[in-house]
N, C-alpha and C positions, 0 to 999 in steps of 0.2 A: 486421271487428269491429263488432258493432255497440252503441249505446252504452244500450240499454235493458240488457244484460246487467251492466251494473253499476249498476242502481238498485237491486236488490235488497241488495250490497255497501254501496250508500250510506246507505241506510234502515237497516241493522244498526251501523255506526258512527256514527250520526247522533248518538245517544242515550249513547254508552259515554261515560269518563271517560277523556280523552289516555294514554298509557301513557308519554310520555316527562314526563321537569323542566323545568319551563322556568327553566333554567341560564341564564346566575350570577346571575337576580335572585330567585332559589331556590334555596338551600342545602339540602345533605344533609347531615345527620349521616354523619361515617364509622362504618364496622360496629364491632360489638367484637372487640379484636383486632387495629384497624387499628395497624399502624408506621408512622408519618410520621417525622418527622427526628427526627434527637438533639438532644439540647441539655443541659447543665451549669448543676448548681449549685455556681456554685464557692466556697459557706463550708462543702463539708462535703468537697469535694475531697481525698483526701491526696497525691496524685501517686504513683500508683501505677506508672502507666500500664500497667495492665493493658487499659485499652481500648487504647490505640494498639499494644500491641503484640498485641490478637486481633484488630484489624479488618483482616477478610479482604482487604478494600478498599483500605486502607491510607489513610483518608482522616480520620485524625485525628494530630493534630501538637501534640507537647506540648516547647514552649521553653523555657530560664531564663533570663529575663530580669538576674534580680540573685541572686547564692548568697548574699551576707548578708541581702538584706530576705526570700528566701526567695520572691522576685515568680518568676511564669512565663506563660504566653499558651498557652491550649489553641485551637487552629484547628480546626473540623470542614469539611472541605471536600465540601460538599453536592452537589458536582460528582460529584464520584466514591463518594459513600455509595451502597451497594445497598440501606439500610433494614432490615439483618437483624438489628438491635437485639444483634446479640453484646458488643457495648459496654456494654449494659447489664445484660446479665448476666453479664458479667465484672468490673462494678464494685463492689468489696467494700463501699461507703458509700453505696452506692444515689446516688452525685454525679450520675450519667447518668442519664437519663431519653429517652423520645419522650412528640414532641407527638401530636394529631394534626390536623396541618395540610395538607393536602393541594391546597393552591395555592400552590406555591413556585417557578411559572418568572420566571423572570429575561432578559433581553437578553444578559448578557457572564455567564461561568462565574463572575467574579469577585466579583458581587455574591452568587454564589450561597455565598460563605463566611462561616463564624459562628465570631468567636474571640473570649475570653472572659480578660481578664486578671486575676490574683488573686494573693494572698497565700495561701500553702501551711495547710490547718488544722490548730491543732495539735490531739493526739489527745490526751485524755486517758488516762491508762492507770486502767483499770479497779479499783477498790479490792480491796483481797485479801479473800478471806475470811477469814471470825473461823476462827482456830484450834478446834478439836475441842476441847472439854473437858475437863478431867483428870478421871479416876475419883476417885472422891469415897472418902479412906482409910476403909477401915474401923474400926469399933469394937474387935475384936480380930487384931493385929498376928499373923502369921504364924508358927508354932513351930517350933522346931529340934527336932524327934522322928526325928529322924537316921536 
């Protein structure tokens, strides 16, 4: 090999702009559309558990802590989340949410869990609507022309 054959190589990258980031002390924006982890609001929560019971995963866990104060503990276990956000679309109250965070490792599985203790919301029920109006009687009353 000889090394004149890549001066010409050198002289054409000499000038370009890196093509990689220079990561982690440059951040990316994640794309649109990225899923990063779940996460809960738990004041609009009603405990439905429609998410623990669609995640494919099985990595969310909803406890009751107390049946009178109506307390429970939602665990997302980020260990075992695949990120496919079905929790979130299976949440009627939009409680679920993702971030997007996409630097979440951790040493031990265990730090990798996020659990969220709260008091159950209460829903209000929706006010009824107004009744339909009554027809307005007429002027002249109906005959019996038999």
């Amino acid at each position: 090999m000889r090394i004149g054959a890549f001066i010409p190589e050198l002289l054409r990258h000499l000038f370009k702009k890196p093509a990689t980031v220079d990561y982690p002390f440059k951040k990316l924006s994640p794309p649109e559309g990225f899923r990063g982890t779940p996460y809960l609001h738990p004041e609009t929560c009603i405990v439905c558990r429609a998410c623990e019971r669609d995640c494919p995963a099985e990595a969310i866990e909803i406890v009751e802590l107390s049946a009178a104060e109506k307390r429970f503990r939602l665990t997302i276990h980020n260990d075992r989340c695949i990120h496919c956000a079905q929790c979130v679309d299976s949440c009627p109250t939009d409680a679920m949410r993702m971030d997007d965070k996409y630097e979440i490792a951790a040493f031990s599985r265990w730090d990798l869990k996020a659990a969220w203790e709260y008091v159950r919301a209460v829903v209000k029920p929706k006010a009824p609507a107004p009744a339909p109006a009554a027809p307005a009687p007429s002027a002249n009353p109906p005959s019996d022309n038999g």
